[in-house]
N, C-alpha and C positions, 0 to 999 in steps of 0.2 A: 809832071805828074800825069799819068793814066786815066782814062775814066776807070779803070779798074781801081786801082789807088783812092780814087778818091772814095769810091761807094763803099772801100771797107771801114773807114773810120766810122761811116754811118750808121753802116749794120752793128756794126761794136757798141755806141753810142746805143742803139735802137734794142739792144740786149740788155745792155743794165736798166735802161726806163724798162722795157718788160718784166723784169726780175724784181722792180719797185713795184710795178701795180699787179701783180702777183701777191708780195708780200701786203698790198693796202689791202687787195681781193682778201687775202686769208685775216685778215684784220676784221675788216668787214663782216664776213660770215660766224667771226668768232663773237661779234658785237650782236651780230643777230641772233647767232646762240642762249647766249646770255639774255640778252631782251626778252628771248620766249619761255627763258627759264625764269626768268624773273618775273612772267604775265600768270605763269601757272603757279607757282604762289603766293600771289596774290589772289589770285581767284579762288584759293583752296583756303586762304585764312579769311576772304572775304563770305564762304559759303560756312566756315565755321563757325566767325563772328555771326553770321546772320540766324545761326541756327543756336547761339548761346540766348541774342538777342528777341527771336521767338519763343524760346523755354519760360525767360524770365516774363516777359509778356501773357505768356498762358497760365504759368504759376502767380501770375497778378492778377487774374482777368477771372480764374476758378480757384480762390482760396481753398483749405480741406474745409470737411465739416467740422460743423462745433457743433457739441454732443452738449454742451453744459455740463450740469452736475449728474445728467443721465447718460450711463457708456450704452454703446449701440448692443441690441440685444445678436445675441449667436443665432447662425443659420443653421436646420434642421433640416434631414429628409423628410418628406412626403410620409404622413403617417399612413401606415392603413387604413386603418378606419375611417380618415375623413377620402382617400381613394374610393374605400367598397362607395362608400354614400355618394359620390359622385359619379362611380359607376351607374349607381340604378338609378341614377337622375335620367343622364342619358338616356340610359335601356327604358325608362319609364317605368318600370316596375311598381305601379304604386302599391300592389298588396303586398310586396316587399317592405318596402318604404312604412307604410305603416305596421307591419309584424314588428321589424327591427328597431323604430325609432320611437320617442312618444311625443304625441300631439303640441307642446311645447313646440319642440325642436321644428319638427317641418311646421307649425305655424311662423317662427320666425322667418325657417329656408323662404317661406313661400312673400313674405315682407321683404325678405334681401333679392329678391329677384322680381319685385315690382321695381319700376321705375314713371318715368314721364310727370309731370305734372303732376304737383298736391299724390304724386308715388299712389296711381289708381289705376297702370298700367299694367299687367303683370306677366313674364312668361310665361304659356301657357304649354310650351313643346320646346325642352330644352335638344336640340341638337350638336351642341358641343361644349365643355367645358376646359378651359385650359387651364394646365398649373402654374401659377406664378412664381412660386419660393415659399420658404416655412422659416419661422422664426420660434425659437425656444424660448419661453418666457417661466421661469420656475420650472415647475411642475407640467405647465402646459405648456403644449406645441401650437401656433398660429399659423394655419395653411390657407396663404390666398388664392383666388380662380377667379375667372372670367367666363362667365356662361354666356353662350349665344345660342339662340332659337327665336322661334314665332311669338309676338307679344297679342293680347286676345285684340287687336284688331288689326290682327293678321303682315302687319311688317315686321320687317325683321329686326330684332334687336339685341343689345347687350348689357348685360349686369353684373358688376363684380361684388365678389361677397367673401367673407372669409370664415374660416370651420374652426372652432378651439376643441383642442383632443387633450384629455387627462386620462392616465391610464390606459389606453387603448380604446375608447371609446369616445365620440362627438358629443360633447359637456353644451356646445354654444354655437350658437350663429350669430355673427354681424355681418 
């Protein structure tokens, strides 16, 4: 035998192991295929499960309300009237204020916008009042605010109050 002879059984031999770790190689990467297909859902039902399992957690954690024997009352726009009167609080208008309204009434306004201690504090210069929401109650409309301005020893403060309107005019203050 030749050294030629002999190195080709070898290379022959050295062909079919090739052509097995080839086929293991393609084995392999089909295994790792699958592995990352099988990481990615799992990951996707572990982000589901986690997100079932937070639902239930927060719908335990914030019951709904209970209303009792009383259903919540319906939400309303912003009347006018209790508007204009909030208007000229702002503006200041008081000879408005007293033409338009009777002594009652802004005797209360001026009780819902004390505050401090034993309520002996009071705005003296409303600079803004905000609208909160309106609620319909029968016949009457309940419109809440938040007033801020100067209180008479000059810091600043806030006071919420709210306006009952029947008919188109301010019936009440609390």
């Amino acid at each position: 035998m030749t050294a030629a002879t002999q190195d080709r059984p070898a290379a022959a031999g050295q062909g079919q192991a090739g052509e097995a770790d080839q086929a293991r190689i393609a084995e392999g990467e089909a295994a790792i295929r699958a592995l990352r297909f099988v990481k990615r859902i799992v990951l996707v039902l572990l982000f589901v499960a986690g997100l079932g399992v937070g639902l239930l957690v927060y719908r335990a954690a914030n019951p709904p309300l209970q209303y009792g024997n009383l259903p919540p009352l319906t939400e309303a726009a912003e009347p006018a009237a209790a508007d204009q009167l909030t208007d000229l609080l702002v503006a200041g208008d008081e000879s408005k204020l007293a033409q338009d309204y009777d002594s009652d009434l802004l005797q209360n306004l001026a009780v819902a916008l004390t505050m401090g201690p034993n309520a002996n504090d009071p705005l003296v210069q409303v600079l803004d009042i905000q609208y909160l929401g309106s609620v319909a109650q029968g016949a009457d409309i309940l419109s809440f605010y938040v007033a801020t301005g100067t209180m008479s020893d000059g810091t600043d403060g806030e006071a919420g109050f709210s306006l009952r309107v029947r008919d188109g005019q301010v019936v009440g203050v609390n």
